[in-house]
N, C-alpha and C positions, 0 to 999 in steps of 0.2 A: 504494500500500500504506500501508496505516497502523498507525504502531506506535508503542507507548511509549515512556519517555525511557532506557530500562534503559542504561547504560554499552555491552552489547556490541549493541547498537541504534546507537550510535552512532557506531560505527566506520567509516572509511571505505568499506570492503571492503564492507560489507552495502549500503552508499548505491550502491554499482559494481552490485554482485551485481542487486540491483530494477533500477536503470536500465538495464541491461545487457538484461532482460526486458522492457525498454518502458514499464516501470513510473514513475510518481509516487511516492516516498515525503512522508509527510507526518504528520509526527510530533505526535503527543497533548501537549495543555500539559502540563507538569507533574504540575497536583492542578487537577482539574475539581469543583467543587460541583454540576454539575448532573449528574454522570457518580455521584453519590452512590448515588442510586435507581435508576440502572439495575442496580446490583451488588447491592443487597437483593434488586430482582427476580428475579436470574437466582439469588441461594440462593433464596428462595420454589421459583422451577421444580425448581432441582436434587433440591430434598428431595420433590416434588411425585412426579417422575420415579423417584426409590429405591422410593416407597412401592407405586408402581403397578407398579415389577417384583416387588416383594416376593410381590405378592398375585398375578400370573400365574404358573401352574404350571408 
């Protein structure tokens, strides 16, 4: 699983909880520069996505 640095991310109990699942946790750096554009992208889609519900009846 992969997740950000968020405080309750960080807790033990979440690191039990995934592993407990089988899982891998593996947490995101900090502040990614190449992680920039992928978040402009996904507003591009998100707004993409309102417009075209707007316009189905």
């Amino acid at each position: 699983m992969v997740i950000d640095n968020a405080p309750i991310h960080r807790k033990i109990v979440i690191k039990k909880i995934v592993e407990d699942g089988n899982h891998q946790v593996i947490f995101l750096p900090k502040y990614s520069h190449d992680l920039k554009d992928i978040k402009n992208n996904f507003s591009v889609l998100k707004r993409a996505k309102c417009m075209l519900i707007q316009i189905q009846p």
